[in-house]
C-alpha positions in Angstrom: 106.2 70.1 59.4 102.6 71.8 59.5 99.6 70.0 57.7 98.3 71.6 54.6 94.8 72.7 55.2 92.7 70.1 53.6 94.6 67.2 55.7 94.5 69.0 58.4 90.6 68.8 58.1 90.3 65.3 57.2 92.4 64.0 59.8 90.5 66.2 62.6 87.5 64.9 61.5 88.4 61.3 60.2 86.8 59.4 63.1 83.6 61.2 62.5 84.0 59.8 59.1 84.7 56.3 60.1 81.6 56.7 62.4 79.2 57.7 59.8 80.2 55.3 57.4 80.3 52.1 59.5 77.0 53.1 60.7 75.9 53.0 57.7 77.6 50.3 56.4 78.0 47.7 59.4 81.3 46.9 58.0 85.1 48.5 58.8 86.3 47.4 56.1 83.8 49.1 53.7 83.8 51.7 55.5 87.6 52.1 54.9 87.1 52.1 51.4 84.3 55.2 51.6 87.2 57.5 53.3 89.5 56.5 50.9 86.9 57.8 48.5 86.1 60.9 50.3 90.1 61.4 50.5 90.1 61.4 46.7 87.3 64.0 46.3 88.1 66.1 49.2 91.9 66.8 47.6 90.3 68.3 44.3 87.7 70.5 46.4 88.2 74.3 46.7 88.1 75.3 49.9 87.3 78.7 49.5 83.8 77.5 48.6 83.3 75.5 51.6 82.1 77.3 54.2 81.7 74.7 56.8 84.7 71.9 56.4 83.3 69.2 58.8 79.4 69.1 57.4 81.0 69.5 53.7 83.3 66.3 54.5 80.5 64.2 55.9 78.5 65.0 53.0 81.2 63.5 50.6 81.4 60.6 53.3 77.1 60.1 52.7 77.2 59.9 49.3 80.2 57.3 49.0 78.3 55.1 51.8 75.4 55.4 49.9 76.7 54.5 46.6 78.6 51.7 48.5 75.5 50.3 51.1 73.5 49.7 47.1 76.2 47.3 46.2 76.0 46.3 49.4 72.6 44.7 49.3 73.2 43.0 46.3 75.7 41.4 48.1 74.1 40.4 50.8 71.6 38.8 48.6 74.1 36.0 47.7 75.3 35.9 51.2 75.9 32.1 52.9 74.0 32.2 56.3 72.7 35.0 58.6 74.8 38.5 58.0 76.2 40.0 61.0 77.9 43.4 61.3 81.5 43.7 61.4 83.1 43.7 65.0 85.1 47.0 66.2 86.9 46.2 69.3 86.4 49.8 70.6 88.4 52.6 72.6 86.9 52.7 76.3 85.9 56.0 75.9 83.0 55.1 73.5 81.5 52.9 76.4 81.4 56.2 78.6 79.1 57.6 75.4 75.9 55.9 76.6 74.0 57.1 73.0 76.6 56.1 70.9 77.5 52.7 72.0 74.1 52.1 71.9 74.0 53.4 68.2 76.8 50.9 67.1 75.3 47.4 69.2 75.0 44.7 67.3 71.9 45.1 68.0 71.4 48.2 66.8 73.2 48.2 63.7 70.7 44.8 62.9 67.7 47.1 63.1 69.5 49.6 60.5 69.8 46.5 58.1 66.1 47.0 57.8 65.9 50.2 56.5 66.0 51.2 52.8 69.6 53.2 51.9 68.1 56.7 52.2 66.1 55.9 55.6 69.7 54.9 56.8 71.4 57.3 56.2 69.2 59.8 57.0 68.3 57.7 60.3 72.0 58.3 61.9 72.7 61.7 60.7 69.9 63.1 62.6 69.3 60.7 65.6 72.8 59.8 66.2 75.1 63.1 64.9 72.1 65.3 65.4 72.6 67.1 61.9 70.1 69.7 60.3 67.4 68.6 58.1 69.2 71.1 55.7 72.6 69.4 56.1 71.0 66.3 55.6 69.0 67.2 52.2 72.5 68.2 50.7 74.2 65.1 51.7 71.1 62.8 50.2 70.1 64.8 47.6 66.7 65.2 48.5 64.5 68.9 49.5 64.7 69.5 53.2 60.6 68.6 53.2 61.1 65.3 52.0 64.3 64.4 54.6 61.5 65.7 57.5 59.0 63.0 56.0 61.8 60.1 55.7 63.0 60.9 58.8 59.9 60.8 60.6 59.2 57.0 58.6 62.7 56.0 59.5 62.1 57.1 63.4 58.6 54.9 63.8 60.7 52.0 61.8 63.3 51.6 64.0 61.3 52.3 67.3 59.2 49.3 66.3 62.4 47.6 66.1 64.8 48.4 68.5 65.8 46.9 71.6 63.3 47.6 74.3 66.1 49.3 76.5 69.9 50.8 76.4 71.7 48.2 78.8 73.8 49.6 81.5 77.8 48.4 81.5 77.3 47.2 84.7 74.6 45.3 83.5 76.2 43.9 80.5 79.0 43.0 82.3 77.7 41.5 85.1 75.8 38.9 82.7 78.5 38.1 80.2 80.2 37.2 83.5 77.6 35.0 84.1 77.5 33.6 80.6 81.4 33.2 80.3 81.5 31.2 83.8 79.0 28.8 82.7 80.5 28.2 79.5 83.8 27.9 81.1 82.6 25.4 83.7 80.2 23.4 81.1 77.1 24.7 83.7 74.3 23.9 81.3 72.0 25.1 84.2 74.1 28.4 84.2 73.9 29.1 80.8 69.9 28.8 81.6 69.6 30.9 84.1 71.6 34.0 82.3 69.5 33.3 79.0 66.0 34.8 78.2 63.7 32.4 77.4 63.2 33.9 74.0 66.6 34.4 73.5 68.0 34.2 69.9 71.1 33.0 68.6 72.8 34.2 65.3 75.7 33.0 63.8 77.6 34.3 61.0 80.6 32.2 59.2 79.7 33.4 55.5 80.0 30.3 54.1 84.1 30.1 55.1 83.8 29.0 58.6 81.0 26.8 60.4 78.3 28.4 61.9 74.5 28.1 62.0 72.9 28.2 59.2 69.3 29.7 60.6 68.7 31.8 63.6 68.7 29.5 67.0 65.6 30.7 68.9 64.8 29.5 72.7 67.0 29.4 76.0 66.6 25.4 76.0 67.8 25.3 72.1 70.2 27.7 72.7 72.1 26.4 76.0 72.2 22.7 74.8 73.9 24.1 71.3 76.4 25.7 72.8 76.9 23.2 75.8 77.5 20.7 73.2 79.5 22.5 70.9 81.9 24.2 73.6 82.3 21.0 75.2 84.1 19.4 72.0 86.8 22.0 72.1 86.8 22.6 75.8 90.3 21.7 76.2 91.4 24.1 73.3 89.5 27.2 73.7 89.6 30.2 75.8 87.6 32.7 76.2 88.7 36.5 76.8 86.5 39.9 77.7 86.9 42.9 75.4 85.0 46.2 74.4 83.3 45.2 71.2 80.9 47.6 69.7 80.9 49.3 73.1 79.7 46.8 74.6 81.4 43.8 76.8 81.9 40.8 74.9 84.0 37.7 74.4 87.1 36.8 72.0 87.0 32.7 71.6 90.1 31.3 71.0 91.3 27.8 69.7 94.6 26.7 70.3 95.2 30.2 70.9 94.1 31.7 67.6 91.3 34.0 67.3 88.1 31.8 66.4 85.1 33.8 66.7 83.7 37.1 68.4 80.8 36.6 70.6 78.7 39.5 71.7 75.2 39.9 73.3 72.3 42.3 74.0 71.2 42.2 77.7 67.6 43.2 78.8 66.3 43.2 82.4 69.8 41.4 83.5 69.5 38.3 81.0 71.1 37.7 77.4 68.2 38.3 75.3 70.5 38.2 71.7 73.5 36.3 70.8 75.8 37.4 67.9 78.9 35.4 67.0 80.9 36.2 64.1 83.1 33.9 62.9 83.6 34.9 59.2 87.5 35.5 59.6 86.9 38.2 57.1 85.1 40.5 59.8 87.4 39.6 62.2 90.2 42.0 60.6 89.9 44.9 63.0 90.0 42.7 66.1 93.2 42.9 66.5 93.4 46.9 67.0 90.7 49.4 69.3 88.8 51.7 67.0 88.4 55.2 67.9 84.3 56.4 67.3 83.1 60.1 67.6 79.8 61.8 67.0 
């Protein structure tokens, strides 16, 4: 049975959706909640008026991220521990999408936590989806002029910011390998060799599951940590490689139940970032790959 028109849209364009508002948002879950939101509006919409369904549709998705990534930071506020985004286990195909893997690292979307709401969201709908400055000023409510001006603020922000380099797969890969085999083997030297000296550890269990409570700062600090703490459990857990944000990165498993999700950033061929998430409440999407589009 055919689609009426206005599903027909929505579910052409509902990844694009899901994009945009989990950039924005660093969470699935939220980000859920904003298409349901944009569902609900989108059905009472004429579309005789809308001239252009897809930019119409991400403009409804802007505003209900917006309005959501406000309560968002009061939330956040009250938060137990380091916040970490939610982890996607992503479709291969977003790996092959050099720009917007990158986009949706860990380490990016930690950069985008230090922009204000507006700088956010008008941040990824011009560097990542490449949308006018005119589309944009609709979908934030502000005069083309004064998008131009937060765009250009938002740009020198997150270049300050951002991770000195976009990390090959190859390279990724080939030093998570690293990292997994040391951990595996309890090769405290390994795990010293694949770290940066400055690497940085960041753990997020909000409040429910253990984690540490302050970011872990130094390849000495770091390797000893987890050496120590792996070493406990070595007989229970297991580690396996998935596409997470991307990216290559590890699902750790005790007595075969999903634990944590450990991903890293990877500059000149060493881990310079660590990110585990153990917050079972992020770890709701894990269990399923997430199609992204720009």
């Amino acid at each position: 049975m055919a689609r009426d028109p206005a599903t027909e849209a929505f579910v052409t364009h509902r990844n694009l959706l899901f994009t945009v508002a989990y950039e924005m948002l660093g969470s699935a879950a939220d980000a859920e909640d904003v298409l349901q939101e944009t569902w609900l509006r989108w059905v009472n919409v004429d579309l005789g008026t809308v001239r252009d369904r897809r930019a119409y549709l991400v403009r409804i998705t802007t505003r209900q991220a917006l309005t959501r990534l406000r309560a968002l930071g009061r939330r956040k506020e009250s938060y137990v521990g380091p916040w970490l985004p939610e982890p996607l286990l992503t479709t291969p195909d977003v790996a092959e999408d050099v720009e917007l893997a990158d986009s949706v690292s860990m380490a990016m979307l930690l950069v985008l936590e230090t922009l204000a709401p507006t700088e956010r969201a008008v941040f990824v709908l011009r560097e990542v989806f490449d949308f006018g400055y005119d589309e944009i000023a609709e979908a934030v409510d502000k005069s083309p002029a004064a998008v131009r001006q937060i765009a250009h603020r938002a740009r020198a922000h997150v270049a300050a910011r951002r991770p000195r380099a976009v990390t090959s797969a190859d390279e990724a890969r080939g030093a998570l390998d690293a990292f997994q085999r040391a951990v595996e083997t309890g090769d405290l030297q390994g795990l010293l060799d694949i770290l940066a000296p400055d690497v940085v550890l960041l753990g997020d269990g909000g409040g429910i599951k253990q984690a540490v409570p302050r970011p872990i700062v130094g390849a000495d600090k770091v390797a000893r940590l987890l050496a120590a703490g792996l070493g406990r459990v070595a007989e229970a857990i297991s580690l396996e490689r998935v596409q997470v944000n991307g990216f290559p990165a590890l699902l750790v498993r005790l007595d075969g139940q999903l634990d944590s999700v450990m991903a890293a950033h990877v500059e000149d061929g060493l881990i310079t970032g660590l990110y585990a998430v153990r917050n079972p409440e992020k770890l709701s999407h894990m269990d399923r790959e997430t199609s992204l589009r720009r």
